[in-house]
KEKE-3310 file (N, C-alpha, C; in steps of 0.2 Angstrom, whole numbers, plus 5000, padded with zeros to 4 digits):
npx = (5004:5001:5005:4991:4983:4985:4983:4997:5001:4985:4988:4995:4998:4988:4990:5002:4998:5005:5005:4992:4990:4996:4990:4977:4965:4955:4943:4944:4950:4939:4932:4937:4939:4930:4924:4931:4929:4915:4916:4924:4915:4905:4913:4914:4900:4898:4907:4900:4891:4892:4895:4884:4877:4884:4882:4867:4861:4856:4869:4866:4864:4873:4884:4882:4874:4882:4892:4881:4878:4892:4895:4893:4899:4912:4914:4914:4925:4937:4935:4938:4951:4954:4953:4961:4971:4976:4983:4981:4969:4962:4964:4958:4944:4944:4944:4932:4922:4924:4922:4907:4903:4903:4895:4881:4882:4879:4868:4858:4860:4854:4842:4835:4841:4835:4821:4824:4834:4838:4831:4821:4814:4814:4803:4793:4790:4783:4777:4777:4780:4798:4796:4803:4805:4809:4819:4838:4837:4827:4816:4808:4802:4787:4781:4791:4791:4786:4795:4798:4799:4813:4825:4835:4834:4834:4848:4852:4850:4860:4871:4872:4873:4885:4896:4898:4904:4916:4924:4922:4933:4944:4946:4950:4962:4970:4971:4976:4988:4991:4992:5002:5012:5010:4999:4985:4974:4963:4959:4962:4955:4957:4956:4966:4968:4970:4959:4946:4942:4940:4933:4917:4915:4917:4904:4894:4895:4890:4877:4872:4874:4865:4852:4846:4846:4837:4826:4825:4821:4806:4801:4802:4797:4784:4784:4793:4790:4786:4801:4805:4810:4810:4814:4826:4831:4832:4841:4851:4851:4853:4865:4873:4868:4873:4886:4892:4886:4883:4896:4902:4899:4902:4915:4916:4912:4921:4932:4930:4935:4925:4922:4931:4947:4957:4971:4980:4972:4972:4958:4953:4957:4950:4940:4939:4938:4926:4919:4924:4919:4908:4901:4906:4898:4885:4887:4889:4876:4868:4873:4869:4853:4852:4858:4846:4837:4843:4842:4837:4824:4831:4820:4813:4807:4789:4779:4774:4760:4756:4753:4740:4734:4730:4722:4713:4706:4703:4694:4683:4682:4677:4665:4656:4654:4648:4639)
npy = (4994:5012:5028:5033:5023:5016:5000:4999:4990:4993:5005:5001:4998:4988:4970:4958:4946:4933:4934:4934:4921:4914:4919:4914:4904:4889:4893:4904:4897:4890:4898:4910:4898:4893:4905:4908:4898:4901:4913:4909:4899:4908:4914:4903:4900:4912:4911:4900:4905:4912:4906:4900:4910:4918:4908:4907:4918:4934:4942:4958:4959:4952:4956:4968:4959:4950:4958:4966:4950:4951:4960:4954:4943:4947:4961:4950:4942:4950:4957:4945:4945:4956:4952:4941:4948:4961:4976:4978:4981:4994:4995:4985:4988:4999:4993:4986:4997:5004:4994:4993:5005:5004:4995:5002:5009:4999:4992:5000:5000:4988:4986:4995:4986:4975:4980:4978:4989:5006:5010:5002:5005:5017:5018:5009:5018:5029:5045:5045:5048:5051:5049:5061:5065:5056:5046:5044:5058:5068:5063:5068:5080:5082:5090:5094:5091:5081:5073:5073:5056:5056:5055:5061:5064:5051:5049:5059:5054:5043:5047:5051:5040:5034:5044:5041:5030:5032:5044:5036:5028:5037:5043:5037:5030:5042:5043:5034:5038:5048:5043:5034:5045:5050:5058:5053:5046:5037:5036:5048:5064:5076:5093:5095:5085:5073:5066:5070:5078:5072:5060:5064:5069:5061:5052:5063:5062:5048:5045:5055:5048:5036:5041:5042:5028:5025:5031:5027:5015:5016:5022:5007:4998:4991:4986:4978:4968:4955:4951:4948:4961:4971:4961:4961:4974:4975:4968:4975:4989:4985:4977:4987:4995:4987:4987:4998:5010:5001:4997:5008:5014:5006:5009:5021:5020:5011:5022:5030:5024:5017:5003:4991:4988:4974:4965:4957:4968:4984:4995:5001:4993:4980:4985:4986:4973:4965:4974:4965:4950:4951:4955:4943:4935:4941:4943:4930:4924:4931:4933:4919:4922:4928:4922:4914:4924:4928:4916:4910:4910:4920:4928:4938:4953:4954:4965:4979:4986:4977:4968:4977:4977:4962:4961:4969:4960:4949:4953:4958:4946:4938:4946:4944:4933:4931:4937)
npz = (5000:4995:5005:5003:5005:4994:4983:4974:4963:4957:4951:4939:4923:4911:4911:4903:4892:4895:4908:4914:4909:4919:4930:4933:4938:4942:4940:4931:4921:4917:4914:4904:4894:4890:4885:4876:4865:4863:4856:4845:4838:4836:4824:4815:4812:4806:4797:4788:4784:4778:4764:4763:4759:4749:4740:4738:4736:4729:4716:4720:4733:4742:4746:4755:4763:4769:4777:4785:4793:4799:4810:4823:4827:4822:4831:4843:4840:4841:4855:4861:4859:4866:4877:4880:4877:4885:4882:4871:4869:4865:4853:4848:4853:4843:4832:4831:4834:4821:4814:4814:4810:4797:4792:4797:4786:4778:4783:4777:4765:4764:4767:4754:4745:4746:4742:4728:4725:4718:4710:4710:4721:4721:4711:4720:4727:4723:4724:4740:4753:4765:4784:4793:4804:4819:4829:4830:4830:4827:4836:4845:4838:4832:4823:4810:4793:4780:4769:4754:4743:4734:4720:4724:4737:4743:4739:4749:4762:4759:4757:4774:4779:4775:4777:4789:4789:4781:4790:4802:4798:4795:4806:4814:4811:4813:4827:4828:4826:4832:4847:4845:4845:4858:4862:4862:4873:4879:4892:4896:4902:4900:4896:4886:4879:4867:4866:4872:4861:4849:4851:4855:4845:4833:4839:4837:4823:4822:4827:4818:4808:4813:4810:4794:4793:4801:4796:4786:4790:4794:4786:4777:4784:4785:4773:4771:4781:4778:4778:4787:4794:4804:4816:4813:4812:4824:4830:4823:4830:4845:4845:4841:4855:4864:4858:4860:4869:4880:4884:4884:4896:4904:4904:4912:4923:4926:4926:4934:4945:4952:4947:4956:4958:4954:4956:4946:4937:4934:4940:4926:4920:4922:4920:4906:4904:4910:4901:4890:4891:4894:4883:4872:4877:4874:4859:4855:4855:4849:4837:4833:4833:4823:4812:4811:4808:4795:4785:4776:4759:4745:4738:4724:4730:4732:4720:4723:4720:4709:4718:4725:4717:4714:4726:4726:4714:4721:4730:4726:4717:4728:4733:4723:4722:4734:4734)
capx = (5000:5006:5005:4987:4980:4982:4987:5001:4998:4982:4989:5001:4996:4988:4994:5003:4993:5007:5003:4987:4989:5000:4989:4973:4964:4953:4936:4947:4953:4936:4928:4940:4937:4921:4922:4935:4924:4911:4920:4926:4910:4904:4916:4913:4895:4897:4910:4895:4883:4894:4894:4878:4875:4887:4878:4861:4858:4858:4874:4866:4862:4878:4888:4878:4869:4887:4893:4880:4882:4897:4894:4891:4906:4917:4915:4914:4932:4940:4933:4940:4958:4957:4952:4966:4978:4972:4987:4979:4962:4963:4964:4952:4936:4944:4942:4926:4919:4926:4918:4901:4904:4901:4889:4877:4878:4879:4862:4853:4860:4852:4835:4835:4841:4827:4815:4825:4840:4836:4827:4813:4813:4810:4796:4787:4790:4783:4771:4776:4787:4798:4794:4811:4803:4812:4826:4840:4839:4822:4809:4804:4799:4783:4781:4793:4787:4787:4799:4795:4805:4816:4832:4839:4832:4836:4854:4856:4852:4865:4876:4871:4874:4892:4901:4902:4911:4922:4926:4925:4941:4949:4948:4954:4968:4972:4969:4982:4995:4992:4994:5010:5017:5010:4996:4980:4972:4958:4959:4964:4948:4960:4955:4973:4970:4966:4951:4940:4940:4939:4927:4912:4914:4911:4897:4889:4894:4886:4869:4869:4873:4859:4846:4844:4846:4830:4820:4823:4817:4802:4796:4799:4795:4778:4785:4798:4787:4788:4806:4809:4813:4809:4819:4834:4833:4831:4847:4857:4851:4855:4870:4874:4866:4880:4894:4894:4883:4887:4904:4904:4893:4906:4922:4915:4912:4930:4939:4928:4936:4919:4923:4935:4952:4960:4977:4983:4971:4970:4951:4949:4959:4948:4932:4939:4938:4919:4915:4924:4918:4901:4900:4909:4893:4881:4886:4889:4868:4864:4875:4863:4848:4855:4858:4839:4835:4845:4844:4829:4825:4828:4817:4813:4799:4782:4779:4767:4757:4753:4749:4738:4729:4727:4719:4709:4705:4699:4690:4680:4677:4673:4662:4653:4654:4644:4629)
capy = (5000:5017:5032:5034:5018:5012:4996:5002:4986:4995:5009:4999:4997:4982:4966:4954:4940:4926:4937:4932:4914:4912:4919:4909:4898:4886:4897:4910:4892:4887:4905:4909:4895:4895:4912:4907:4893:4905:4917:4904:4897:4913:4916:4898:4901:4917:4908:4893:4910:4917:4902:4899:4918:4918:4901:4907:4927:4938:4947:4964:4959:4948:4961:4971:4954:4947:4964:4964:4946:4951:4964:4950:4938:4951:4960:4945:4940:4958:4957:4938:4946:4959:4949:4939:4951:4968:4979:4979:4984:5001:4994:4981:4992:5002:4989:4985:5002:5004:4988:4993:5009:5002:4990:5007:5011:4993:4992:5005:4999:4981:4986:4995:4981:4971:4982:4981:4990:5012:5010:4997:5008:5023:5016:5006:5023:5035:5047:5045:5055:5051:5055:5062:5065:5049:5043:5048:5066:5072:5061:5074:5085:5077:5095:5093:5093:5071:5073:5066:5050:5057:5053:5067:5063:5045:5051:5062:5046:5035:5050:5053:5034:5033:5051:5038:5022:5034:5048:5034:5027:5042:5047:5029:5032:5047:5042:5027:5039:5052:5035:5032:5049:5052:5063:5050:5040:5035:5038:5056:5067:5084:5097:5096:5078:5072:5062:5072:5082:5065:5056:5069:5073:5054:5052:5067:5057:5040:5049:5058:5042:5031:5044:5041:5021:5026:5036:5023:5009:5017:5020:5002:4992:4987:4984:4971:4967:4949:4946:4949:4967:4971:4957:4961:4980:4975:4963:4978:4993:4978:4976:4994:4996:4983:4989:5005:5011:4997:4996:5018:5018:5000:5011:5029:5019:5009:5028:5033:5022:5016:4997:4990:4985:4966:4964:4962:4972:4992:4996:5004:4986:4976:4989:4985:4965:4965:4974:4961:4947:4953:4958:4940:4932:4942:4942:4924:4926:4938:4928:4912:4924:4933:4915:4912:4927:4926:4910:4910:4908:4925:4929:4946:4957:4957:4971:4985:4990:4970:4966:4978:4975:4955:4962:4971:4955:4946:4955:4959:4941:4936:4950:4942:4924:4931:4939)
capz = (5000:4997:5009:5001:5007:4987:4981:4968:4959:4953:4945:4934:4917:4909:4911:4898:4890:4898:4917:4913:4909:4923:4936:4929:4943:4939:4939:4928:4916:4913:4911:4898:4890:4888:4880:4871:4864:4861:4851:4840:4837:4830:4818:4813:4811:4802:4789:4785:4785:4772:4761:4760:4757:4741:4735:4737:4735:4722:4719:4723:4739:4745:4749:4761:4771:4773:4782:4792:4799:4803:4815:4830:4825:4822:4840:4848:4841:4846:4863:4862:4859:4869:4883:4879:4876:4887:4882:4865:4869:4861:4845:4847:4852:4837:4827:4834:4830:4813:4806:4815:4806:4790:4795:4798:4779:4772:4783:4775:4758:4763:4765:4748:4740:4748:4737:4723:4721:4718:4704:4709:4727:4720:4711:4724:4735:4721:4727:4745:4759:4771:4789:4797:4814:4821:4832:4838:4830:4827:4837:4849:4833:4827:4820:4806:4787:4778:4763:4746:4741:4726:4719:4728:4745:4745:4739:4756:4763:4759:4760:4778:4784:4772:4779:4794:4788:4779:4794:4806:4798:4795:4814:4819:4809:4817:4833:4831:4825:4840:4850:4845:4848:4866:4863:4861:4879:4878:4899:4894:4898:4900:4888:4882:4876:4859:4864:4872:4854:4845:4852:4856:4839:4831:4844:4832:4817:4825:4828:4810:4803:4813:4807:4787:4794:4806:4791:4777:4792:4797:4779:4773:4789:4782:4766:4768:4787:4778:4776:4794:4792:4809:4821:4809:4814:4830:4833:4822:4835:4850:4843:4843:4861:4868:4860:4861:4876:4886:4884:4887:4904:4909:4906:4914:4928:4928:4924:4939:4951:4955:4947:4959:4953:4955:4954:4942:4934:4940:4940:4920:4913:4924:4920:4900:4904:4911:4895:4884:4894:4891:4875:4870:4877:4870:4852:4854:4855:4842:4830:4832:4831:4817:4807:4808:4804:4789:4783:4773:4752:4743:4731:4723:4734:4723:4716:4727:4713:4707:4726:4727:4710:4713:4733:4723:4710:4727:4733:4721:4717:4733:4734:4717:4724:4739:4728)
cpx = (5004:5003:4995:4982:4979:4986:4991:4999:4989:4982:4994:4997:4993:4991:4995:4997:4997:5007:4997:4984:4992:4996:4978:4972:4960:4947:4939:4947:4946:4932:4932:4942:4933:4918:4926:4930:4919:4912:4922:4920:4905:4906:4914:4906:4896:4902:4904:4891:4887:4894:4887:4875:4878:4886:4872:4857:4861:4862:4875:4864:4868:4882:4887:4873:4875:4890:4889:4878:4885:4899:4894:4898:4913:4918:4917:4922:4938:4939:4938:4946:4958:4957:4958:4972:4977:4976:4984:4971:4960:4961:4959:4945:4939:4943:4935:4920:4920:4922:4911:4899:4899:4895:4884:4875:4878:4872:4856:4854:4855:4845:4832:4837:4835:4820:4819:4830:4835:4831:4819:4810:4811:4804:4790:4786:4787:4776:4770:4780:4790:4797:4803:4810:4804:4818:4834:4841:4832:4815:4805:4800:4795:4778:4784:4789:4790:4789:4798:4801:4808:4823:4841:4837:4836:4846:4858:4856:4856:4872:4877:4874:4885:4896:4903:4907:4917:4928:4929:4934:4946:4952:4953:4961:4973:4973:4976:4990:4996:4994:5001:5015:5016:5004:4988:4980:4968:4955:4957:4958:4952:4959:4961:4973:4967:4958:4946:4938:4936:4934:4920:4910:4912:4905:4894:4889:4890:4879:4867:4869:4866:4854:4844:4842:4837:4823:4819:4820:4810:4799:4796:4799:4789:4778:4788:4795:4789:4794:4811:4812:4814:4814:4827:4835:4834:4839:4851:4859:4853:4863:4875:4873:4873:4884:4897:4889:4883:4893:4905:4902:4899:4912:4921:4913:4920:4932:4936:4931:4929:4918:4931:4942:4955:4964:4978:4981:4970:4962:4948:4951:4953:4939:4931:4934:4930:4916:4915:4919:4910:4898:4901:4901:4887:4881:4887:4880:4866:4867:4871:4857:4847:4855:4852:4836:4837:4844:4838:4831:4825:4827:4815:4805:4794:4782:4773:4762:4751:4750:4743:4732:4727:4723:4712:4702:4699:4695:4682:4676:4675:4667:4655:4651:4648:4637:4628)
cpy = (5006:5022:5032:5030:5012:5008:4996:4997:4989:5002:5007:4997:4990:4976:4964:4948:4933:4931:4931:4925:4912:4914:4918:4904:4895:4887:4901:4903:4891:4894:4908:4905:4893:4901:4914:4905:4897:4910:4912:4900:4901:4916:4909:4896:4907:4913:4904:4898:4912:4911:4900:4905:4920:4912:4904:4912:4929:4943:4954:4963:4954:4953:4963:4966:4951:4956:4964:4958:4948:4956:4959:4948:4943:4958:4956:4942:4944:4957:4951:4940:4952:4957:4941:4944:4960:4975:4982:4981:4989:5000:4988:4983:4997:5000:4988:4990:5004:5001:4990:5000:5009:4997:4995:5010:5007:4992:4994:5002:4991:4982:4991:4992:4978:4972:4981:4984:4999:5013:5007:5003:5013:5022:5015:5014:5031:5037:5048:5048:5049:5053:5054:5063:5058:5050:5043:5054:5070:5067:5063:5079:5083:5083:5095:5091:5086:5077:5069:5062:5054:5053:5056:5066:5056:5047:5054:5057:5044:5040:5052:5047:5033:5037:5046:5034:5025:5038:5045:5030:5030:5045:5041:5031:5037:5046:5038:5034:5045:5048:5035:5040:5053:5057:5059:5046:5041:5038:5044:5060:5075:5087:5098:5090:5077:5069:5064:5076:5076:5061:5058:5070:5066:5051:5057:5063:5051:5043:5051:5053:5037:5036:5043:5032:5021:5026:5029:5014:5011:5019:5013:4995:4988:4984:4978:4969:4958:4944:4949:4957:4970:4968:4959:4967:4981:4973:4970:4984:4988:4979:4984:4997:4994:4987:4994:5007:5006:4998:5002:5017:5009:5007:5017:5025:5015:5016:5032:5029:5017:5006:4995:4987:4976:4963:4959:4968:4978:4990:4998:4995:4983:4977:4984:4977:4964:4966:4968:4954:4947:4951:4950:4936:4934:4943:4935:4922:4926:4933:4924:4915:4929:4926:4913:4917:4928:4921:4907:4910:4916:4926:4936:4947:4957:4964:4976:4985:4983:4968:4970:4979:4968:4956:4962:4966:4951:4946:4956:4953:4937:4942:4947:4935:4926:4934:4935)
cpz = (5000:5001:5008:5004:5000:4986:4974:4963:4954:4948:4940:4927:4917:4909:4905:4897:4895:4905:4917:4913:4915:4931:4937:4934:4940:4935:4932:4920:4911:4909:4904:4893:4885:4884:4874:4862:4859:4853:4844:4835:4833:4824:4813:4807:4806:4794:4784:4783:4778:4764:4758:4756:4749:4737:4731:4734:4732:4723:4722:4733:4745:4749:4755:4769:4775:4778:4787:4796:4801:4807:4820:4832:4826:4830:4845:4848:4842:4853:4865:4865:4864:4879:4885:4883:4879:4885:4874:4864:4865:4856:4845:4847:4847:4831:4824:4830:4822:4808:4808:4810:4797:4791:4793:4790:4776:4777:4779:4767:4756:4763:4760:4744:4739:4744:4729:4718:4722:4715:4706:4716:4726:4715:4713:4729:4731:4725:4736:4749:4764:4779:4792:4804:4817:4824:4828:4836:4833:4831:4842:4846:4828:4819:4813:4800:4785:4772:4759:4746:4734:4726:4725:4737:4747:4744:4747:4758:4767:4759:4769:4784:4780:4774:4787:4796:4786:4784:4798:4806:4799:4804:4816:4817:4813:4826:4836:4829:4830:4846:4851:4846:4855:4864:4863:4870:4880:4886:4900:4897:4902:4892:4882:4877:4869:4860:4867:4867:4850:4846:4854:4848:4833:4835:4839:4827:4817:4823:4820:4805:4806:4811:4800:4788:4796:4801:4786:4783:4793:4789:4775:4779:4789:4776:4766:4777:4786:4778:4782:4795:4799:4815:4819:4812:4820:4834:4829:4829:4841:4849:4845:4849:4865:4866:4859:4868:4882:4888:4884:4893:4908:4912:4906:4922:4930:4930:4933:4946:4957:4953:4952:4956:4959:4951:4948:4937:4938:4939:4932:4918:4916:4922:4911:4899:4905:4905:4891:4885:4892:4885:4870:4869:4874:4863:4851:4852:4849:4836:4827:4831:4824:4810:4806:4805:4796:4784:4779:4762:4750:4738:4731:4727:4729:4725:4721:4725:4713:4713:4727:4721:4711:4722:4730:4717:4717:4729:4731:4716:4723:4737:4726:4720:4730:4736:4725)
residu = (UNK:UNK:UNK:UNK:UNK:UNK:UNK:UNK:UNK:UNK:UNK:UNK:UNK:UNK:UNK:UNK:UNK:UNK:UNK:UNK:UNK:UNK:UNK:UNK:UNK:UNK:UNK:UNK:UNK:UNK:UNK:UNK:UNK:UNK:UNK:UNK:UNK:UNK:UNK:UNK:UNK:UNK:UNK:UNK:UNK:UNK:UNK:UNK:UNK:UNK:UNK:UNK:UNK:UNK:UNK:UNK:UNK:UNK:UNK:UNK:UNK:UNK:UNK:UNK:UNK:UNK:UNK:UNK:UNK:UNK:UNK:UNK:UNK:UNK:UNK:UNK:UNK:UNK:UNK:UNK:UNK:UNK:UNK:UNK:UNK:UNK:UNK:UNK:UNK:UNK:UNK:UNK:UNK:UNK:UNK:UNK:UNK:UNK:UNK:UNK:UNK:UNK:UNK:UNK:UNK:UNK:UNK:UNK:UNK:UNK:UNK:UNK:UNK:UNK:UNK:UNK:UNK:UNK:UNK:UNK:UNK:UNK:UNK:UNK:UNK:UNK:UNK:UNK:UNK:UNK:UNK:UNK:UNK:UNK:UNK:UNK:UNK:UNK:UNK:UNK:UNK:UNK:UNK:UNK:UNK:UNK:UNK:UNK:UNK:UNK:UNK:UNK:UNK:UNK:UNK:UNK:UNK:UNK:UNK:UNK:UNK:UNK:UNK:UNK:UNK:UNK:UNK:UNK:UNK:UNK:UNK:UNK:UNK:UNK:UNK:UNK:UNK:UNK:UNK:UNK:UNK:UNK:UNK:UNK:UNK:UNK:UNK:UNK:UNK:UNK:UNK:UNK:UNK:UNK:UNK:UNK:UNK:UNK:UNK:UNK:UNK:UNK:UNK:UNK:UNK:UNK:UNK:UNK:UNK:UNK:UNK:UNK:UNK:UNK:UNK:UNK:UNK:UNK:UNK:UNK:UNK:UNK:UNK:UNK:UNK:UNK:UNK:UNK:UNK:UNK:UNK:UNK:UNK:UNK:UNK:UNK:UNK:UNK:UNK:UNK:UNK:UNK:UNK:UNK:UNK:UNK:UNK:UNK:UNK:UNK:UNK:UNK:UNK:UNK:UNK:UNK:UNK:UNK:UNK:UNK:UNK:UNK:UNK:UNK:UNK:UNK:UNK:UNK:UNK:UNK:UNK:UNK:UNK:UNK:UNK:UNK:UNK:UNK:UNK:UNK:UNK:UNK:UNK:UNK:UNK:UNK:UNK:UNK:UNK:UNK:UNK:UNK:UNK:UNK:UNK:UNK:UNK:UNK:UNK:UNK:UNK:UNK:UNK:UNK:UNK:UNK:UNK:UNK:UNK:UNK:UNK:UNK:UNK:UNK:UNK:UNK:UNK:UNK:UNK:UNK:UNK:UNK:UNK)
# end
């Protein structure tokens, strides 16, 4: 203990990976085994998911379903290593947000395929408005004015959820190379430090990217209602819940002092460890609910128009049948 009452051991950096193994009891053997296991297992699943996926599905749509699988799978194997290897964490929830990153505009691009592709979407979608009063910018402002579907509108869009995946790298980038010359930690929250600039300012990016994601759900949730449209947007926002809002509100409590530290961990590595620890088992989850939701025949959406001319047909003869 120092003069303080503090066990110095908690303020020592991160341990190594062979600490780690070396001070590994039996609870510690199996639980990291187990998560190991897990992790592995999702990646596993996600490979088999991707194979069927480039068997099955039309090339406009390959692209964008395997991305987002791989939002679950690929946290889950980040968290894996950094719970592993804690020294490297940084770069693992960097990684983490990166790939969810795109993910946020390969969503948006998936449920425009889903109708179709731009062309068939802005078809099925002529004559009709977006409403933008929605989550997480405007759904307190039910006042705002619905925007017509056009080329220009859907454009913003798909610019609004992409100025993400592209920024987010750029920052990452940046962040690593302020890292390496002492001026990035993530710890840091002095106004002098990089990261309170940094990441306040992609938390705005984050938001402005999930808003066109929101607006292009919330106008075709009854459209594509039948091809799961719904449970899908549910496991992506989920997804996004964990590994970003969990994983902020774990380590503002570690940085508080308020998660206890356990040598070898100080209290932010040991806050880290809980998150990944978590995180491992809940994309372990999401994976396997993500593979049924997935895993279905895809055939092209009928057409809006025809559906509601053959309702029409129906009706019309059972309407006749009855007289």
């Amino acid at each position: 203990m120092d003069f303080n009452g503090t066990d110095p051991s908690c303020r020592r950096p991160p341990p190594l990976a062979l600490d780690i193994i070396l001070n590994l009891d039996l609870f510690g053997i199996i639980l990291y085994s187990v998560l190991t296991f897990m992790a592995t297992v999702s990646v596993l699943i996600y490979i088999e998911e991707c194979v069927y996926i480039y068997k099955k599905v039309a090339a406009n749509k390959k692209s964008a379903i395997i991305w987002v699988n791989g939002a679950a799978p690929v946290i889950a194997t980040m968290s894996c290593l950094g719970m592993w290897i804690p020294k490297a964490t940084m770069f693992t929830d960097m990684t983490s947000a990166t790939y969810f990153s795109i993910v946020v505009f390969k969503f948006l691009i998936l449920m425009i395929e889903e109708c179709g592709g731009d062309e068939a979407f802005l078809k099925r979608s002529k004559n009709k408005t977006f409403r933008i009063s929605t989550g997480p910018c405007c759904c307190c402002c039910p006042c705002l004015p619905q925007v017509p579907v056009t080329r220009r509108s859907l454009f913003i869009l798909k610019l609004g959820a992409f100025q993400f995946a592209v920024l987010k790298v750029i920052f990452t980038i940046l962040s690593i190379i302020l890292w390496t010359n002492g001026n990035y930690d993530v710890a840091d929250m002095e106004i002098t430090g990089a990261a309170i600039w940094i990441n306040p300012f992609v938390g705005v990016l984050t938001i402005i990217a999930l808003w066109p994601v929101a607006i292009m759900f919330m106008h075709l949730r009854n459209t594509l209602r039948s091809l799961k449209i719904i449970p899908k947007y549910a496991m992506y926002q989920l997804v996004l819940v964990l590994s970003q809002l969990q994983s902020a509100i774990i380590n503002i409590l570690a940085m508080n002092g308020t998660i206890a530290c356990a040598p070898p961990y100080s209290s932010q590595a040991r806050g880290y460890l809980m998150s990944q620890q978590l995180l491992i088992l809940e994309m372990f989850i999401i994976t396997l609910v993500t593979r049924l939701l997935y895993r279905r025949q895809y055939e092209p959406l009928p057409d809006g128009e025809s559906d509601e001319e053959s309702k029409m047909v129906v009706s019309s003869n059972n309407t006749a049948n009855v007289a």
